[in-house]
Backbone as CSV, one residue per row, in Angstrom:
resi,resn,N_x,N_y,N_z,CA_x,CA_y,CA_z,C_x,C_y,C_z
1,UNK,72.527,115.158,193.293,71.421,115.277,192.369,71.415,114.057,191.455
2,UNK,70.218,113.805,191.260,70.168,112.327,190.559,69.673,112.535,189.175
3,UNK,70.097,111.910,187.739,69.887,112.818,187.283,68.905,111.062,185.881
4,UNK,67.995,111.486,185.427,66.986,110.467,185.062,67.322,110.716,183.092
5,UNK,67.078,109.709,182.776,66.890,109.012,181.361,65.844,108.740,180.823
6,UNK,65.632,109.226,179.459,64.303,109.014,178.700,65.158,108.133,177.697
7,UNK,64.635,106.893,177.301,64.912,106.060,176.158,63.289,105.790,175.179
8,UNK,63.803,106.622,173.821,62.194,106.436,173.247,63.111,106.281,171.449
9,UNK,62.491,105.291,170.918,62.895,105.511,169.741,61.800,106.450,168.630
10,UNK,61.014,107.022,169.305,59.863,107.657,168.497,59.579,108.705,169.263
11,UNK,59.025,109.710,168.782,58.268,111.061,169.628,56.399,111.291,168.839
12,UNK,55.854,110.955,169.436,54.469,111.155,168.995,53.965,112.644,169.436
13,UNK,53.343,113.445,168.132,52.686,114.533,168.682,51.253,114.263,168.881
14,UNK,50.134,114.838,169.587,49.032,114.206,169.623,48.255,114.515,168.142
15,UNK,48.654,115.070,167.246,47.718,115.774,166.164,48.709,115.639,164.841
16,UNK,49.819,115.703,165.337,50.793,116.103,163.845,51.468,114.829,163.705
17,UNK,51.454,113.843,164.109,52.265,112.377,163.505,53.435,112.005,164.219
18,UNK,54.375,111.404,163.941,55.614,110.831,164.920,56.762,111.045,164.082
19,UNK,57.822,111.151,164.473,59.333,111.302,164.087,60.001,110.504,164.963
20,UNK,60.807,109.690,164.146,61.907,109.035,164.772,62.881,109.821,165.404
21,UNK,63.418,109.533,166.553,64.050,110.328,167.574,65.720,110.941,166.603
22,UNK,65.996,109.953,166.022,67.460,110.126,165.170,67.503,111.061,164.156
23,UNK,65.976,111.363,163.819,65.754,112.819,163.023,66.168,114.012,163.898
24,UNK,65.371,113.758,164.938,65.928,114.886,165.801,67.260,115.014,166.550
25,UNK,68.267,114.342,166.653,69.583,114.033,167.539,70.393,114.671,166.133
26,UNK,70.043,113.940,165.089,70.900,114.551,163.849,70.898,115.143,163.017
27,UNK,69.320,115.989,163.563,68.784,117.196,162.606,68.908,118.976,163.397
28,UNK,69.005,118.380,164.210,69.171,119.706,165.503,70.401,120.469,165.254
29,UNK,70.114,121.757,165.280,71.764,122.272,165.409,72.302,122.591,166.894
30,UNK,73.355,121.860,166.657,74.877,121.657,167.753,75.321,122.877,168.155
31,UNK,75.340,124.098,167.121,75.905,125.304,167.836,75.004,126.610,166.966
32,UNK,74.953,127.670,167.469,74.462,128.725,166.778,75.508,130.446,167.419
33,UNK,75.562,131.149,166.711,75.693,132.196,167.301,75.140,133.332,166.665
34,UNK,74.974,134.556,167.244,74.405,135.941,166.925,75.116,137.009,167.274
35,UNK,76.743,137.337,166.242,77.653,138.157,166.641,77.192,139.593,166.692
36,UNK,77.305,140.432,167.427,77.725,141.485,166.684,79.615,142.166,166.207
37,UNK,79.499,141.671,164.851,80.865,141.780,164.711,81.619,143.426,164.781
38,UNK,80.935,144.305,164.978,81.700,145.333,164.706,82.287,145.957,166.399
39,UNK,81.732,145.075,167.181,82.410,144.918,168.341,82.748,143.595,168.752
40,UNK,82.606,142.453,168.045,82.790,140.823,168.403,82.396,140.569,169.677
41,UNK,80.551,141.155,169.933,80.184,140.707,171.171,79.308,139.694,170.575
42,UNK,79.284,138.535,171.297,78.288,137.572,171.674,77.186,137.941,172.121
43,UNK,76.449,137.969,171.208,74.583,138.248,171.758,74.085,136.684,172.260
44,UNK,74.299,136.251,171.892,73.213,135.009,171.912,74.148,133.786,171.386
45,UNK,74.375,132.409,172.101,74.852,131.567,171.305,74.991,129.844,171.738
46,UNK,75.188,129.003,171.433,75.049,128.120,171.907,76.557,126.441,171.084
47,UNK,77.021,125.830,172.328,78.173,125.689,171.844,79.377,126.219,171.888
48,UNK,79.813,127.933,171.622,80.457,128.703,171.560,81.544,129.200,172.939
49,UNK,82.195,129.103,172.962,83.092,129.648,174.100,83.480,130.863,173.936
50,UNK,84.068,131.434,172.851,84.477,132.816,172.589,84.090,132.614,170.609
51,UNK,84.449,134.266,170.415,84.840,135.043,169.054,86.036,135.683,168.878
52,UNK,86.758,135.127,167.919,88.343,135.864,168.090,87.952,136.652,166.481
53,UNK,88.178,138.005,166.650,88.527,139.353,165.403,89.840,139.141,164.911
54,UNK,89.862,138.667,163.744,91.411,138.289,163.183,91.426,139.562,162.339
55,UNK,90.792,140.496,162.204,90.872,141.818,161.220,89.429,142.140,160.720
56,UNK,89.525,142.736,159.749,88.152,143.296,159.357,87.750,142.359,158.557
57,UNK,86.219,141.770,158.698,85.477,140.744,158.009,86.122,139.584,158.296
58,UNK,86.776,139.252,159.498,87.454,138.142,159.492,87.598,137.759,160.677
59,UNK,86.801,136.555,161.279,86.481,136.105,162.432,86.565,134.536,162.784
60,UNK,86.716,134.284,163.911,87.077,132.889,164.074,85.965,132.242,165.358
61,UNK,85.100,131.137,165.229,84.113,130.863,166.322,84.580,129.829,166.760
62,UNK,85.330,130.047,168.383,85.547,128.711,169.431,84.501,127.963,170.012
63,UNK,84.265,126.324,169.358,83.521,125.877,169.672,83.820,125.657,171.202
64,UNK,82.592,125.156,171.935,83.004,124.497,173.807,83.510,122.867,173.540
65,UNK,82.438,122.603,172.709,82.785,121.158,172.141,82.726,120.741,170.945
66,UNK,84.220,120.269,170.936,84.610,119.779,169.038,83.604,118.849,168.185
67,UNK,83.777,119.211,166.833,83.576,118.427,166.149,83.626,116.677,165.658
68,UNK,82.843,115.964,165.694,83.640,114.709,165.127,84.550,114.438,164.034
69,UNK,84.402,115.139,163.212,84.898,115.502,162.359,85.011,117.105,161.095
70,UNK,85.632,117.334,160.009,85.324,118.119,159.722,84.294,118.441,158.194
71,UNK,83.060,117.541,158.698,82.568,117.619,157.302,81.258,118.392,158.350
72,UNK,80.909,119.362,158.932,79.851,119.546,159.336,79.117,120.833,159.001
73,UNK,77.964,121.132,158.544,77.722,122.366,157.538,77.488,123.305,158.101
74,UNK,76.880,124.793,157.649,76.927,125.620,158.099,75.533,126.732,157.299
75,UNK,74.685,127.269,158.062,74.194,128.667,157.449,74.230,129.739,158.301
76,UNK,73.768,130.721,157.579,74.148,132.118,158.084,73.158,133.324,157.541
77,UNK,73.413,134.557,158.159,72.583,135.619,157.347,72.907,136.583,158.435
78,UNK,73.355,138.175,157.750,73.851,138.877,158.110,73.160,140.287,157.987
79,UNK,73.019,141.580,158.640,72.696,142.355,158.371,73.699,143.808,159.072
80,UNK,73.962,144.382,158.169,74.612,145.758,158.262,74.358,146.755,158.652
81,UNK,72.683,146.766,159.819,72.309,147.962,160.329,71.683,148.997,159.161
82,UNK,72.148,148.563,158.022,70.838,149.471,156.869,70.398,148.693,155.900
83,UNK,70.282,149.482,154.690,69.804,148.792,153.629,70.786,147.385,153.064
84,UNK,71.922,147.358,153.667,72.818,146.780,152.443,72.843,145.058,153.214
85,UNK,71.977,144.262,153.119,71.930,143.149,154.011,72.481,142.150,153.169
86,UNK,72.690,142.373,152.024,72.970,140.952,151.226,74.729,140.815,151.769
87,UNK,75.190,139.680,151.937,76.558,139.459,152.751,76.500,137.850,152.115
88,UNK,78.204,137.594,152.181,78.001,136.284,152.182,79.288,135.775,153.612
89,UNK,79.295,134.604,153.780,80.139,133.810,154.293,81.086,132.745,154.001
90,UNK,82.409,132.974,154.155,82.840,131.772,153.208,84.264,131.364,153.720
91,UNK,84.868,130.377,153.420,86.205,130.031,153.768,87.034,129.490,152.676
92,UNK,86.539,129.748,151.545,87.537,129.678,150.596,89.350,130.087,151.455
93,UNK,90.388,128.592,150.558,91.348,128.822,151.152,91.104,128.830,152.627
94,UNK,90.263,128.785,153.227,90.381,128.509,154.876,90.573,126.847,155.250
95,UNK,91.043,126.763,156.297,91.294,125.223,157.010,90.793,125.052,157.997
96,UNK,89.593,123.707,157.357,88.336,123.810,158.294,88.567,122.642,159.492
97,UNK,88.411,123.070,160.451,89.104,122.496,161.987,88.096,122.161,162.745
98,UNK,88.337,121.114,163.700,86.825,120.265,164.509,86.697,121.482,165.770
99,UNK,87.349,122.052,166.056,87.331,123.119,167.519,86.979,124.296,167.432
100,UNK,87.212,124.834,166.075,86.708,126.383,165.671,86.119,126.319,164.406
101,UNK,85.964,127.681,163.995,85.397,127.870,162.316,85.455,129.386,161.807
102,UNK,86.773,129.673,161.192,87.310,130.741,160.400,86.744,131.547,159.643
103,UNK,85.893,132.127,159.316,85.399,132.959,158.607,85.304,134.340,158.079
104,UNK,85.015,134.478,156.840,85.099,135.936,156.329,83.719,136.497,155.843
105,UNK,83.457,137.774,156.285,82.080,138.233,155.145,82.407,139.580,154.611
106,UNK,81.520,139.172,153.796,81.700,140.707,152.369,80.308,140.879,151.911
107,UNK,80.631,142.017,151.330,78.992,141.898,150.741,78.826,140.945,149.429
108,UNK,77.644,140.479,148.760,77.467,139.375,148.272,77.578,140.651,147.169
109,UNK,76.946,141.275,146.394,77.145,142.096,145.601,78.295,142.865,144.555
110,UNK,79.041,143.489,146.057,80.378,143.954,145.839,81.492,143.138,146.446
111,UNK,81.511,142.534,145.686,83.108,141.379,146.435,84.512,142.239,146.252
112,UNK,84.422,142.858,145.402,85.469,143.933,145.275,85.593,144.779,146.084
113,UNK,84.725,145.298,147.112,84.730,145.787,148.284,85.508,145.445,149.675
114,UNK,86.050,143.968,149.381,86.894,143.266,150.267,85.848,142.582,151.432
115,UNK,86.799,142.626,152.599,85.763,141.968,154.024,85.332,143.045,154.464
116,UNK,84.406,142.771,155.533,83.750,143.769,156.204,82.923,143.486,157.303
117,UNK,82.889,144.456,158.510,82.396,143.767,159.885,80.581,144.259,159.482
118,UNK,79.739,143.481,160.111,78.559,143.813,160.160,77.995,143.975,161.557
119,UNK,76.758,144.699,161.556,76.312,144.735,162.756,75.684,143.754,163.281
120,UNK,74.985,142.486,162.672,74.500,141.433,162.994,75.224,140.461,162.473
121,UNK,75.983,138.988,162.791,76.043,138.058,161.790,75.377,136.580,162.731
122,UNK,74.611,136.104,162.235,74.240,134.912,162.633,74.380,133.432,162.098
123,UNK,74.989,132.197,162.442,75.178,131.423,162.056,74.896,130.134,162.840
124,UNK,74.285,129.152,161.650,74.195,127.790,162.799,74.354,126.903,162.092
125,UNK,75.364,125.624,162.682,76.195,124.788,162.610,75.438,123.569,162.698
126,UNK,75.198,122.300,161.930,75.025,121.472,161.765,75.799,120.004,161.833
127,UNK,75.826,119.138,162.542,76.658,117.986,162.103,77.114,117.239,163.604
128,UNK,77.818,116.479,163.445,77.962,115.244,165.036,79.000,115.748,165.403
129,UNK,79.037,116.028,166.638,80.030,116.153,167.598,80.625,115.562,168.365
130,UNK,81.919,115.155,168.442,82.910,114.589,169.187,82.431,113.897,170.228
């Protein structure tokens, strides 16, 4: 199979204007996933090789392919199957690594509540890869 190359430093839409191609190579996100953590199945994801359950509210995402480094960002948004959707994500005290990404959620509200698995958590990863 032969496999062909587009070299364009611009993308023209016919109506909406042009973007330089490097907006898009370094604006795109690299990985996403759509856990359901209260069984750590993979719905949907991209990048991702596995989800490792290190305990309750506390999860770890194996990238397929590393990071260039470890400055690369992250959002998210979570929902608990009812009313209680506000959650946050965070790695305080975590050690942020080019191959995976450690994480904990709680509710944003009650942090005194500790971690906690949700029925949805979704997250997508930003930044250059290896």
């Amino acid at each position: 199979m032969a496999y062909g190359k587009i070299v364009a430093d611009q993308i023209q839409h016919s109506s909406e204007g042009t973007v330089d191609t490097q907006y898009v190579v370094r604006g795109g996100a690299k990985a996403y996933q759509h856990l359901q953590q209260t069984t750590n199945t993979i719905q949907k994801s991209l990048n991702l090789s596995s989800s490792t359950d290190n305990g309750l509210g506390d999860f770890t995402a194996n990238f397929t392919t590393s990071w260039s480094d470890v400055y690369y960002m992250f959002s998210h948004g979570n929902d608990d199957d009812g009313y209680n959707d506000a959650a946050v994500y965070h790695q305080k005290g975590l050690t942020w690594a080019t191959g995976s990404f450690r994480y904990r959620s709680a509710y944003a509200w009650n942090a005194s509540a500790g971690f906690t698995d949700f029925g949805m958590a979704c997250i997508v990863w930003h930044g250059d890869l290896a």
